[in-house]
KEKEVEX-844423 format. One record per atom (N, C-alpha, C): residue in one letter; residue number from 1; atom name; x negated, y, z. Coordinates in Angstrom, 3 decimals. Each point is the difference from the previous one (the first is absolute). Layout:
% residues N
residuo, num, atomo, X, Y, Z
A, NUM, CA, X, Y, Z
...
END
This chain:
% residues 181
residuo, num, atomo, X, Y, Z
X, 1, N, -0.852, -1.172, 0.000
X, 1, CA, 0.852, 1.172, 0.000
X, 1, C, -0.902, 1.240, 0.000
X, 2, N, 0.537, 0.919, -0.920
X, 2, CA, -0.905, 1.118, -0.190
X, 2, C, 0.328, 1.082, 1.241
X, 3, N, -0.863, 0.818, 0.768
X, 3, CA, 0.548, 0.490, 1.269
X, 3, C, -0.616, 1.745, -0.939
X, 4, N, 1.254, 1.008, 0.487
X, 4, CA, -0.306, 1.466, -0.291
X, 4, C, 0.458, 0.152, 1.364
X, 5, N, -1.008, 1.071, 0.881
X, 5, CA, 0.392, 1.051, 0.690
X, 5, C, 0.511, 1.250, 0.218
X, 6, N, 0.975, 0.810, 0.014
X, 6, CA, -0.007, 1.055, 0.258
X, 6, C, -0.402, 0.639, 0.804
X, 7, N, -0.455, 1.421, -0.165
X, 7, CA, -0.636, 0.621, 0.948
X, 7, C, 1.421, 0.999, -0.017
X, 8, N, 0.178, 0.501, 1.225
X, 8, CA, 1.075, 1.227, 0.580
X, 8, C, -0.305, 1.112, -0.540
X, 9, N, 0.631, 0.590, -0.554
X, 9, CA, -0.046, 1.382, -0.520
X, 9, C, 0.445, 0.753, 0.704
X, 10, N, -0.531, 1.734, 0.156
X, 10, CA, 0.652, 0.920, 0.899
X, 10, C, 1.520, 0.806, -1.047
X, 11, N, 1.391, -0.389, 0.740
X, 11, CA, 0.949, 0.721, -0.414
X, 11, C, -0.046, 1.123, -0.042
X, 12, N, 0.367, 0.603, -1.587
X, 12, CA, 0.763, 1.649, -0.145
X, 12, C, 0.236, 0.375, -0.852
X, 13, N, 1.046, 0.709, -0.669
X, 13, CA, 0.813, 0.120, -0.974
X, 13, C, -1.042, -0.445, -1.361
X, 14, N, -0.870, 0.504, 0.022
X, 14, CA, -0.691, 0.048, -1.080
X, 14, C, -0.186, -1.757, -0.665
X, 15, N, -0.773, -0.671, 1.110
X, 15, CA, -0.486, -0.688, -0.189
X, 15, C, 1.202, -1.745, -0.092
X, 16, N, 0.967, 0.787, 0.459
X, 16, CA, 1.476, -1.235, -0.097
X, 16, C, 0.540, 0.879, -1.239
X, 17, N, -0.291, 0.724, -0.607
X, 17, CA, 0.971, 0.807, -1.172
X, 17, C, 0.136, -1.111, -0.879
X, 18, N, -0.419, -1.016, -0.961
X, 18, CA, 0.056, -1.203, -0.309
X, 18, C, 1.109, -1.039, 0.209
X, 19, N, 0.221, 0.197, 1.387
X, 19, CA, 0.760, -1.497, 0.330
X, 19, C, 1.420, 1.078, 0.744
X, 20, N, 0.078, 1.230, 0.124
X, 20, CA, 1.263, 0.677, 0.622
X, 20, C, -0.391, 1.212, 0.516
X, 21, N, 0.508, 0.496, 1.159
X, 21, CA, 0.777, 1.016, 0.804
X, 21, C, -0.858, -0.290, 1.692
X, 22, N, -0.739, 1.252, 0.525
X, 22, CA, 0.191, -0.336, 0.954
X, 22, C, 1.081, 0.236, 0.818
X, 23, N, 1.013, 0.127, 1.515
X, 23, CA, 1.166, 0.875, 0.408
X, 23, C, -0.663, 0.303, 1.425
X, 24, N, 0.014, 1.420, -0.845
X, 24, CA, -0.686, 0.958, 0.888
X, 24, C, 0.543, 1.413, 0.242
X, 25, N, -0.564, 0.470, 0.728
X, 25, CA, 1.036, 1.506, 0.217
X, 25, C, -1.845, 1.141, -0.546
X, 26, N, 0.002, -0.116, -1.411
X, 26, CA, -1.530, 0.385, -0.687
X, 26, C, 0.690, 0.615, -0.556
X, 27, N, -1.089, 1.283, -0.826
X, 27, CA, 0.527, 0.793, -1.189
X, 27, C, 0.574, 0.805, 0.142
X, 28, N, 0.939, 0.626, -1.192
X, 28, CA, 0.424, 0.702, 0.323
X, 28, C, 1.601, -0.370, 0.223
X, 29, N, 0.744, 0.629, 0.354
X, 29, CA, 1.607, -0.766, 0.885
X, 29, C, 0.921, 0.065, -1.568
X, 30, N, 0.820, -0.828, 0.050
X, 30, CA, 0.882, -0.120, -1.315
X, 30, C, 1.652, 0.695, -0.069
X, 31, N, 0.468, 0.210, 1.354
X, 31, CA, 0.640, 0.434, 0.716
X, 31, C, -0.094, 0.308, 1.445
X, 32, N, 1.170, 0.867, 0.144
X, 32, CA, 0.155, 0.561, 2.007
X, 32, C, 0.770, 0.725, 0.422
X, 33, N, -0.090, 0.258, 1.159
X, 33, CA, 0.586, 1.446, 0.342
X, 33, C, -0.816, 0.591, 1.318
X, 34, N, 0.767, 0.999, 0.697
X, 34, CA, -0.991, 0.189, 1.157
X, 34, C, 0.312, -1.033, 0.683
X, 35, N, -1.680, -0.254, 0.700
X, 35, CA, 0.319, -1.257, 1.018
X, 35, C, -0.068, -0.959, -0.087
X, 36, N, -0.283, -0.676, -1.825
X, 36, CA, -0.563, -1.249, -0.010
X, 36, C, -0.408, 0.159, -1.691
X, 37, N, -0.789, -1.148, -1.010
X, 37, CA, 0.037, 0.343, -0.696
X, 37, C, -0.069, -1.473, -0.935
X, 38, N, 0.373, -0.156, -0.839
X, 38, CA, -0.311, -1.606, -0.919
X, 38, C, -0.618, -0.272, -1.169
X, 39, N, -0.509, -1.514, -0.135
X, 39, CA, -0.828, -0.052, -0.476
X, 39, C, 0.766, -1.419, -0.844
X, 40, N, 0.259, 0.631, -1.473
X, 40, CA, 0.622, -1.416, -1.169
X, 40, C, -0.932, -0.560, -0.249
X, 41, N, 0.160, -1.422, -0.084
X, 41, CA, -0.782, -1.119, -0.485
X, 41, C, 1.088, -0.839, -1.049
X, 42, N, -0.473, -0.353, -1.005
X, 42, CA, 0.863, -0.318, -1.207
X, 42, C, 0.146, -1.635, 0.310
X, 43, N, 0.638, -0.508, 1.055
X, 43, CA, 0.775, -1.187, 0.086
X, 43, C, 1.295, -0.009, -1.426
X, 44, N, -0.236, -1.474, -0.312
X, 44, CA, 1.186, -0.170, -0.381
X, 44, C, -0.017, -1.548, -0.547
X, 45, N, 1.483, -0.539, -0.051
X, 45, CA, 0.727, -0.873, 0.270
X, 45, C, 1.156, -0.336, -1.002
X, 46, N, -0.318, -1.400, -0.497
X, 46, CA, 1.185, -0.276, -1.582
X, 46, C, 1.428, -0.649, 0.836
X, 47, N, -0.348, -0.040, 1.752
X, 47, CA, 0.909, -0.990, 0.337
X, 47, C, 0.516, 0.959, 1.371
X, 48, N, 0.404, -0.486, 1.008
X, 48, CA, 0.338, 0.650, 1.315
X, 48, C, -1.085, 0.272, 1.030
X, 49, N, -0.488, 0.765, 0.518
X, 49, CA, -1.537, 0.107, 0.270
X, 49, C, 0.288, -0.932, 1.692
X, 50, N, -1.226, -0.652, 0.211
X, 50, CA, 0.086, -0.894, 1.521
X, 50, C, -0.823, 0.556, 0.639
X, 51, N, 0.204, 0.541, 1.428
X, 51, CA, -0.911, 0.780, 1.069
X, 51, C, -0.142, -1.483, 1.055
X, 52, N, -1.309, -0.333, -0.054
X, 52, CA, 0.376, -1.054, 1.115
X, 52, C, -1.398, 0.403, 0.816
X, 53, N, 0.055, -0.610, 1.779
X, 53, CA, -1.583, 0.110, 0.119
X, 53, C, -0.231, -1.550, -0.461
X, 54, N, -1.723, 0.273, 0.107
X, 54, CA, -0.506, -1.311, -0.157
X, 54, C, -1.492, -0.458, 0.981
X, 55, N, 0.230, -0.970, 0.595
X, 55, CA, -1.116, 0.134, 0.970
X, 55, C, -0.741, -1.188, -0.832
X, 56, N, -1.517, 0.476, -0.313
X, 56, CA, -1.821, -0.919, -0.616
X, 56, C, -0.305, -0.574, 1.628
X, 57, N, 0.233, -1.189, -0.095
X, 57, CA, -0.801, -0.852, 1.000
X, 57, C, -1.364, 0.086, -0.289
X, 58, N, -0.846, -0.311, 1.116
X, 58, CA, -1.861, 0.155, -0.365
X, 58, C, 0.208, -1.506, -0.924
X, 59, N, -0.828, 0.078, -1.031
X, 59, CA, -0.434, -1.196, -0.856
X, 59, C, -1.533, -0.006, -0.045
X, 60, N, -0.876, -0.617, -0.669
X, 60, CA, -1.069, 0.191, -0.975
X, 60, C, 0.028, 0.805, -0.545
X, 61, N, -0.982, 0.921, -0.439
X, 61, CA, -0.021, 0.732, -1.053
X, 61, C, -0.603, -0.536, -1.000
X, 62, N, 1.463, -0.746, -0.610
X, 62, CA, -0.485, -0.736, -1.434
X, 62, C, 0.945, 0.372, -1.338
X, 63, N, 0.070, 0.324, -0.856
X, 63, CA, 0.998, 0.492, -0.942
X, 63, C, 0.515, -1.603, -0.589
X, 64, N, 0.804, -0.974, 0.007
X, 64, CA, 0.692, -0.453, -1.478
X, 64, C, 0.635, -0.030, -0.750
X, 65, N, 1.611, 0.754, -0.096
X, 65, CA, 0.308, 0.876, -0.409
X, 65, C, 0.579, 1.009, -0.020
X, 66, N, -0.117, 0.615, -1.430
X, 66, CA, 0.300, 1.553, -0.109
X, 66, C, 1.498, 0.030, -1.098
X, 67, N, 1.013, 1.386, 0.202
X, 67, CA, 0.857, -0.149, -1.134
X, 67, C, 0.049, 1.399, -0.448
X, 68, N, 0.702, 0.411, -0.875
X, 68, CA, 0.248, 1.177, -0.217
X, 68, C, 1.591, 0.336, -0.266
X, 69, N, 0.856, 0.420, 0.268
X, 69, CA, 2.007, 0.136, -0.308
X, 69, C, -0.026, 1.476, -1.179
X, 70, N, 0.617, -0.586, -0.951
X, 70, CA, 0.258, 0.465, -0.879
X, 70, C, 0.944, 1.181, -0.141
X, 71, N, 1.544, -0.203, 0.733
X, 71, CA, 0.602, 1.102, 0.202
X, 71, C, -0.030, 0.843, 0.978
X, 72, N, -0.579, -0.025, 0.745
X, 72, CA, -0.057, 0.805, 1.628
X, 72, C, -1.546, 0.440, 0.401
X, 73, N, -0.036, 0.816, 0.815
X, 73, CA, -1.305, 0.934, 0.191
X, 73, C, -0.209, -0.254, 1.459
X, 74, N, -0.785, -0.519, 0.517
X, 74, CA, 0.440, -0.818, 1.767
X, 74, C, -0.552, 0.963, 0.659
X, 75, N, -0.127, 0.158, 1.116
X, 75, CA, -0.310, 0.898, 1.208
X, 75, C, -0.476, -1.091, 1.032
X, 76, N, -0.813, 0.642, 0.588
X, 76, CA, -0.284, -0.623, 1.386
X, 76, C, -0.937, 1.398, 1.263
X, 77, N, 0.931, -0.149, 0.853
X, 77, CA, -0.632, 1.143, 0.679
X, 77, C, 0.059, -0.472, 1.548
X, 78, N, -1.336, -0.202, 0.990
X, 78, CA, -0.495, -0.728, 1.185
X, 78, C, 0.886, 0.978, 1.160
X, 79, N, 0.388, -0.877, 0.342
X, 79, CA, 0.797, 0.257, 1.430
X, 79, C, -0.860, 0.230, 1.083
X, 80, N, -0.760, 0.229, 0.250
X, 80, CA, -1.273, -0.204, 1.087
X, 80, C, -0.935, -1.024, -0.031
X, 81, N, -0.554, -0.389, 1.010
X, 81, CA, -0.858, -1.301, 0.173
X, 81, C, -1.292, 0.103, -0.711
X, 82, N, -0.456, -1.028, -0.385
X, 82, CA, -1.171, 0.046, -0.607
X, 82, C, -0.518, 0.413, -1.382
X, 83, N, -1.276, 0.302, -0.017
X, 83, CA, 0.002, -0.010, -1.507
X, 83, C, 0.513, -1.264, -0.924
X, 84, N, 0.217, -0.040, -1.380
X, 84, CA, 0.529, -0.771, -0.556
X, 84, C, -0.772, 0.375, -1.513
X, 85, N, -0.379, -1.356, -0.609
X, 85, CA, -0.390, 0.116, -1.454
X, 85, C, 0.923, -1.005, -0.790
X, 86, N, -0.330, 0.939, -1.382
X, 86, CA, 1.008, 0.023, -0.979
X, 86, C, -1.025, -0.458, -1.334
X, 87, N, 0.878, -1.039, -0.798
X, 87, CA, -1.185, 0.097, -1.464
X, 87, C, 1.099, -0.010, -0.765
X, 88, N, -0.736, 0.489, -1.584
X, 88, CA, 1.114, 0.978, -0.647
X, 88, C, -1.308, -0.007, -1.157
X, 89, N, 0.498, 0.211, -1.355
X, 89, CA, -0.628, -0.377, -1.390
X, 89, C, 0.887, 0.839, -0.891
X, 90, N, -0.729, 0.311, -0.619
X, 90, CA, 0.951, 1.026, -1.372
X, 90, C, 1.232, -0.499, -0.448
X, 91, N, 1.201, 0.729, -0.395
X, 91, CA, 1.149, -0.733, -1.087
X, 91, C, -0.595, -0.314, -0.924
X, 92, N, 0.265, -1.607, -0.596
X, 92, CA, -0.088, -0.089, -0.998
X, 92, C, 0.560, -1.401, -0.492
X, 93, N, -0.089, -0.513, -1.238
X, 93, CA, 1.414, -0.456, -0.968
X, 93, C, -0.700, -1.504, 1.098
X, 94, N, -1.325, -0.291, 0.099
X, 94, CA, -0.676, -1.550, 0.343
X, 94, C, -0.686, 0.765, 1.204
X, 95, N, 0.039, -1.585, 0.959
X, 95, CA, -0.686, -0.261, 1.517
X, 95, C, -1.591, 0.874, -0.636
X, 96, N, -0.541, 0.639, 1.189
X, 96, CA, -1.171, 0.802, -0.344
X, 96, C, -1.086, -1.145, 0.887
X, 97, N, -1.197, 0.182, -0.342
X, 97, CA, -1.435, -0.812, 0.249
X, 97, C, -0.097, 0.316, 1.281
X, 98, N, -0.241, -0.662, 0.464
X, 98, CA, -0.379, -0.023, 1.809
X, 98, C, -0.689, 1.023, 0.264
X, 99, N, -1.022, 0.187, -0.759
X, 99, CA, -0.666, 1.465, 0.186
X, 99, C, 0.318, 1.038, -0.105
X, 100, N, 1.371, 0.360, -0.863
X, 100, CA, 0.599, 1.383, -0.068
X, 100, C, 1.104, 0.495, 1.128
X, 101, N, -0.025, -1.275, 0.873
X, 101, CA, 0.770, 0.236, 1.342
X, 101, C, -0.753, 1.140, 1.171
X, 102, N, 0.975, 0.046, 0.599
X, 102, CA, -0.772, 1.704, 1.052
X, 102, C, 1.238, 0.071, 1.080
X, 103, N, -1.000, -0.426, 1.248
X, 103, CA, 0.540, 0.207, 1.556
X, 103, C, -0.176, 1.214, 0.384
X, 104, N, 1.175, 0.144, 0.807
X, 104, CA, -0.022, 1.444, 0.409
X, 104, C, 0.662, -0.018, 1.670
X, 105, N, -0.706, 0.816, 0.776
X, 105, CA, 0.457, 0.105, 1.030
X, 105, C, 1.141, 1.174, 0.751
X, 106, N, 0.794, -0.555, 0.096
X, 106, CA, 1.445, 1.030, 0.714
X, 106, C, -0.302, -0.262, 1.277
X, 107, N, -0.531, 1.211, 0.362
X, 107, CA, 0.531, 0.388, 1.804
X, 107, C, 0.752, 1.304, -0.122
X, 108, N, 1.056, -0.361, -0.329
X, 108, CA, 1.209, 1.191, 0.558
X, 108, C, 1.036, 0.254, -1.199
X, 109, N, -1.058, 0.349, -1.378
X, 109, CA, 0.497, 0.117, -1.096
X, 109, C, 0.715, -1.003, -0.635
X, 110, N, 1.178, 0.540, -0.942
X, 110, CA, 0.885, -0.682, -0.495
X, 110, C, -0.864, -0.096, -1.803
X, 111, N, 0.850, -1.015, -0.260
X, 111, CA, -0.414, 0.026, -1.605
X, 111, C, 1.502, -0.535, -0.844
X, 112, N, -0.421, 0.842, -1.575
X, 112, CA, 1.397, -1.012, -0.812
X, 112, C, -0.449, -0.101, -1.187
X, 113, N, -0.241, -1.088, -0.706
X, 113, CA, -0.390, -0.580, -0.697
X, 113, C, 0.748, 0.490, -1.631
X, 114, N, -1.045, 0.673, -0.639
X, 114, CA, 0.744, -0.496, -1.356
X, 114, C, 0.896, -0.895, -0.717
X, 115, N, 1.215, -0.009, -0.371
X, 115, CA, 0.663, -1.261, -0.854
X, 115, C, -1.258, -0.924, -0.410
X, 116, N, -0.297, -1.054, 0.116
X, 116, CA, -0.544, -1.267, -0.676
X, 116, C, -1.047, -0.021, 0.305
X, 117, N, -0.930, 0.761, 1.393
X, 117, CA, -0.913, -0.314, 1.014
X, 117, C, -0.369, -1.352, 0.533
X, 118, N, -0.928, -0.585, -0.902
X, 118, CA, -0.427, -1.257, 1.308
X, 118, C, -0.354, -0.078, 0.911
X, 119, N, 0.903, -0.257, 1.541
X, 119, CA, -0.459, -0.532, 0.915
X, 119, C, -0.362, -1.030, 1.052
X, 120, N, -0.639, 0.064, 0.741
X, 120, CA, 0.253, -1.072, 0.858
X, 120, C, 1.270, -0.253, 0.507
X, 121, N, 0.682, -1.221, 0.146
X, 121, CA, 1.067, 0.180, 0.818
X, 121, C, 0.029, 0.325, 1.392
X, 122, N, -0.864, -0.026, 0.614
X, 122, CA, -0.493, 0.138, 1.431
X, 122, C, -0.597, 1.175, 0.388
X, 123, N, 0.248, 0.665, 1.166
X, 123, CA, -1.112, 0.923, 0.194
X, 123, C, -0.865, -0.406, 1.303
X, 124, N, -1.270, -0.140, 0.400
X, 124, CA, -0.547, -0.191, 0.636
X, 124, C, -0.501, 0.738, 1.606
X, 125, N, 0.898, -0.187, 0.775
X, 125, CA, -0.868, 0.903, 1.599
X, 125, C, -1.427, -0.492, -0.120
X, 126, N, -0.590, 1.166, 0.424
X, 126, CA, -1.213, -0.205, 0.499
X, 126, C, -0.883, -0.419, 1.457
X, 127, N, 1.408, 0.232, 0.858
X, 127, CA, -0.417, -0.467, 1.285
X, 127, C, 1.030, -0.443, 0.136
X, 128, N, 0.410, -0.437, 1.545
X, 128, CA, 1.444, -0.678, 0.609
X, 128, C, 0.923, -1.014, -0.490
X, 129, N, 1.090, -0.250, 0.244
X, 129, CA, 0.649, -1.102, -0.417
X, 129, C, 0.803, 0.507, -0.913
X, 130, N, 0.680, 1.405, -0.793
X, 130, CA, 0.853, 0.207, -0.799
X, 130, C, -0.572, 1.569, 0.042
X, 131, N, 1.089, 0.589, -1.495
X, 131, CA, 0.269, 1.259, -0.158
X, 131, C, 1.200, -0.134, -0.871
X, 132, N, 0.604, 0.897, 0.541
X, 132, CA, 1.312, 0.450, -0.765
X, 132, C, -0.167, 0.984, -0.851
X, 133, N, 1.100, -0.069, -1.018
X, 133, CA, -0.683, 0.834, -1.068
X, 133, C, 2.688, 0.352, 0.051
X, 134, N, -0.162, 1.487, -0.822
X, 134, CA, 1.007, 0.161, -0.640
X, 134, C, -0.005, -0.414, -1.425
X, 135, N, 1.060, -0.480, -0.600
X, 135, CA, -0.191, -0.588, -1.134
X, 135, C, 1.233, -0.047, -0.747
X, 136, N, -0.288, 1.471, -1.236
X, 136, CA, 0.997, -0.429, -0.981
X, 136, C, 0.025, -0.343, -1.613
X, 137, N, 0.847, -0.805, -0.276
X, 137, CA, -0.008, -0.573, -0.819
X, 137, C, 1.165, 0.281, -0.680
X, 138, N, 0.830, -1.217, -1.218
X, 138, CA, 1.462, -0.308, -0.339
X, 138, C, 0.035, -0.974, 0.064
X, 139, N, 1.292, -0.521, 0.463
X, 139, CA, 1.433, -0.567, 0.461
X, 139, C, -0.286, -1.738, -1.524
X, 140, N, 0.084, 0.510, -1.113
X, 140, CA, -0.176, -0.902, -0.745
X, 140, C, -1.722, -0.986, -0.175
X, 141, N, -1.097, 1.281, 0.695
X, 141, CA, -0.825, -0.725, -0.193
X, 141, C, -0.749, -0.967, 1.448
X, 142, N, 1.025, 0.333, 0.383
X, 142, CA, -0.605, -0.495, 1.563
X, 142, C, 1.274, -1.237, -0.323
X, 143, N, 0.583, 0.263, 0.016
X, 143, CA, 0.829, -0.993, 0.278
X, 143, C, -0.254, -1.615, -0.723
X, 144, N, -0.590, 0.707, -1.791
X, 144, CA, -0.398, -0.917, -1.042
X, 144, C, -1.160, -0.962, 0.826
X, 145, N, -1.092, 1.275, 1.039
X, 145, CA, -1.145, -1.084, 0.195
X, 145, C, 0.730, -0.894, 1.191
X, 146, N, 0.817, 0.264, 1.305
X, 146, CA, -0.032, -0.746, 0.801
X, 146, C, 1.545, -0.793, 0.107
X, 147, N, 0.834, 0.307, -0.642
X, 147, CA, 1.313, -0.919, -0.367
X, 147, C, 0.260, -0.760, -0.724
X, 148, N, -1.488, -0.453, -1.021
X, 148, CA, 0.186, -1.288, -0.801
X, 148, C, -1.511, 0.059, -0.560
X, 149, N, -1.048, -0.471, 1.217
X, 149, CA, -1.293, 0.288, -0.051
X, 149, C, -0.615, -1.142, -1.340
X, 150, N, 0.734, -1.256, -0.072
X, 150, CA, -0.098, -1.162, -0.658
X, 150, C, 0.069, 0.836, -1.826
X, 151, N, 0.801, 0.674, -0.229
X, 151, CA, 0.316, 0.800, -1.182
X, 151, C, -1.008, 0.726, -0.573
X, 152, N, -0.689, 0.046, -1.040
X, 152, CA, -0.901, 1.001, -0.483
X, 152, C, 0.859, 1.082, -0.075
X, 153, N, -0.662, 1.141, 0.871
X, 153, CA, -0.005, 1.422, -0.184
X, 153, C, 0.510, 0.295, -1.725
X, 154, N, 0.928, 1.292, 0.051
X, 154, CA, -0.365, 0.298, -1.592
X, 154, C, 0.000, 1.872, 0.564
X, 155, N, -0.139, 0.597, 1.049
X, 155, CA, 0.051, 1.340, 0.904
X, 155, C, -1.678, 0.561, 0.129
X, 156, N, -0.781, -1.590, 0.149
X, 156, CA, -1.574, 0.066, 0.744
X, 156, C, -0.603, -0.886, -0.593
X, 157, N, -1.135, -0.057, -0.387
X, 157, CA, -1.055, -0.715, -0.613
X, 157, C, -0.603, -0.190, 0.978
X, 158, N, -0.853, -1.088, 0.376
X, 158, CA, -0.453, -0.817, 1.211
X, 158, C, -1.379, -0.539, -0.612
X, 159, N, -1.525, -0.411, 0.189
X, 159, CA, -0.793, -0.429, -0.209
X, 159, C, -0.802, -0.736, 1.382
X, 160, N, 0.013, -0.235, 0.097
X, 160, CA, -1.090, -1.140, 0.611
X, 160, C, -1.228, -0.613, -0.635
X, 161, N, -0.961, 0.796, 1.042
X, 161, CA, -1.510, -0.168, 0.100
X, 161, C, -0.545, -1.043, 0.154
X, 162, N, 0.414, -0.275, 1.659
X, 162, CA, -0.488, -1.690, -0.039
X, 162, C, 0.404, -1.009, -0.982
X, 163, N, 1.236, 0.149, -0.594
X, 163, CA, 0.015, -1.218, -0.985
X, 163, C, -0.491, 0.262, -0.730
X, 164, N, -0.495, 1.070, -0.699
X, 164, CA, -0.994, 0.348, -0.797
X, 164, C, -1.326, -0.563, 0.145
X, 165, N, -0.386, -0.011, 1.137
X, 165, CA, -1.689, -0.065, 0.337
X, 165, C, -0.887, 1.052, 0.888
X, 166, N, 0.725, 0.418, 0.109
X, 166, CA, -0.457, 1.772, 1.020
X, 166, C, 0.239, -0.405, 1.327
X, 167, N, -0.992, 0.085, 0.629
X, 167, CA, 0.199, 0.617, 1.594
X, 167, C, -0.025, 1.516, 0.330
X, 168, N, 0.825, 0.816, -0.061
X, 168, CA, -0.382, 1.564, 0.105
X, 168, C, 0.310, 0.426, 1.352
X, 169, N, -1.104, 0.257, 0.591
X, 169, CA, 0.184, 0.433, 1.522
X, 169, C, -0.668, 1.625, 0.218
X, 170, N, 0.956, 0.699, 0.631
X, 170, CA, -0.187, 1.491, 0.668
X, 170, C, -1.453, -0.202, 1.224
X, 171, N, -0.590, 1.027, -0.708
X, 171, CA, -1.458, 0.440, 0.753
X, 171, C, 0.335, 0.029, 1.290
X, 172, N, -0.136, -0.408, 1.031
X, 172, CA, -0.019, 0.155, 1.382
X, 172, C, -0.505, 1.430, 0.418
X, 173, N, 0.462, 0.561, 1.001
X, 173, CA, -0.363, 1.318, 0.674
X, 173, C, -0.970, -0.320, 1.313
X, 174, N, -1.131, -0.093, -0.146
X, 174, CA, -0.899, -0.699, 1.248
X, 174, C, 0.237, 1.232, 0.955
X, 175, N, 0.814, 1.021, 0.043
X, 175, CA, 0.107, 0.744, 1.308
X, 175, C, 1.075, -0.593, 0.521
X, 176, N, 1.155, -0.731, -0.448
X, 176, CA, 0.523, -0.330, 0.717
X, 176, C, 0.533, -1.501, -0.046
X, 177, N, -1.167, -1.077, -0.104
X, 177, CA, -0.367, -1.314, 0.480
X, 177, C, 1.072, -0.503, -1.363
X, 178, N, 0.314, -0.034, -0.519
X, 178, CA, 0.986, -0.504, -1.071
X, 178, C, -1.554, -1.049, -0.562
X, 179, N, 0.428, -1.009, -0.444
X, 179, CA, -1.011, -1.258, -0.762
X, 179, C, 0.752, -0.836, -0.899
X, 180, N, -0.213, 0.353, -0.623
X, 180, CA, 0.667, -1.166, -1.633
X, 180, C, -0.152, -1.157, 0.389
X, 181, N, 0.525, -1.265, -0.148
X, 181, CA, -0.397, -1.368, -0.381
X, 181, C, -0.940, -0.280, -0.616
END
């Protein structure tokens, strides 16, 4: 089995401009009034949009697979807790090379993914036993992956590494004791 590492990249608009959106209160404001002010992020949704939380149990930091959803633009924004990493690969029509994948670390910041973003399905804490993340999605594509999981997707394209031959594991952070397999 062929093994790629990722190394963690430092998050910020610039450098996630590729794979989405960070959600941030940056820039300049899109709307307001006195007393508060807002900031649009171009979500959008072919189906009924789903706000759910979602709590990342600690795993390995090992990637096998990644998908990308075709009609919907996903969100995920950390409820507290720990840091949490994310891997994420350009849109595009075919699964991208293990090497064009790129971890990124969320402590605090939200992200939303371009339509047809490959990602991990998982996001990874970096310390503790979980992190919760907010998480929205649509109604048709959530439902497609976990109400008839046996069914090929026709919402999300799905690839798998390991059956491929890839071991792709996230660079460990030696400040804070994290160790790959």
């Amino acid at each position: 089995m062929r093994r790629v590492v990722l190394p963690v990249s430092p998050l910020s608009a610039e450098s996630f401009a590729p794979y989405g959106h960070l959600l941030s209160a940056a820039g300049a404001r899109d709307a307001g009034r006195e007393g508060y002010d807002i900031w649009i992020r171009p979500f959008a949704a072919e189906s009924r949009p789903r706000l759910q939380i979602v709590r990342y149990h600690a795993r390995p930091l090992a990637v096998a697979v990644i998908e990308r959803h075709l009609h919907v633009t996903e969100a995920r924004q950390p409820l507290g807790g720990p840091p949490a990493i994310i891997v994420v690969a350009e849109p595009s029509e075919t699964p991208p090379a293990p090497e064009a994948l790129r971890a990124f670390r969320l402590d605090g910041e939200g992200i939303m993914f371009h339509r047809g973003t490959w990602h991990a399905i998982d996001a990874y804490p970096e310390s503790g036993s979980h992190a919760d993340f907010l998480f929205l999605s649509e109604e048709a594509t959530v439902s497609e992956l976990f109400d008839n999981p046996a069914r090929a997707p026709v919402r999300t394209q799905i690839h798998d590494f390991r059956a491929a031959g890839v071991e792709l594991v996230i660079e460990a952070n030696p400040l804070r004791g994290q160790l790959n397999p």
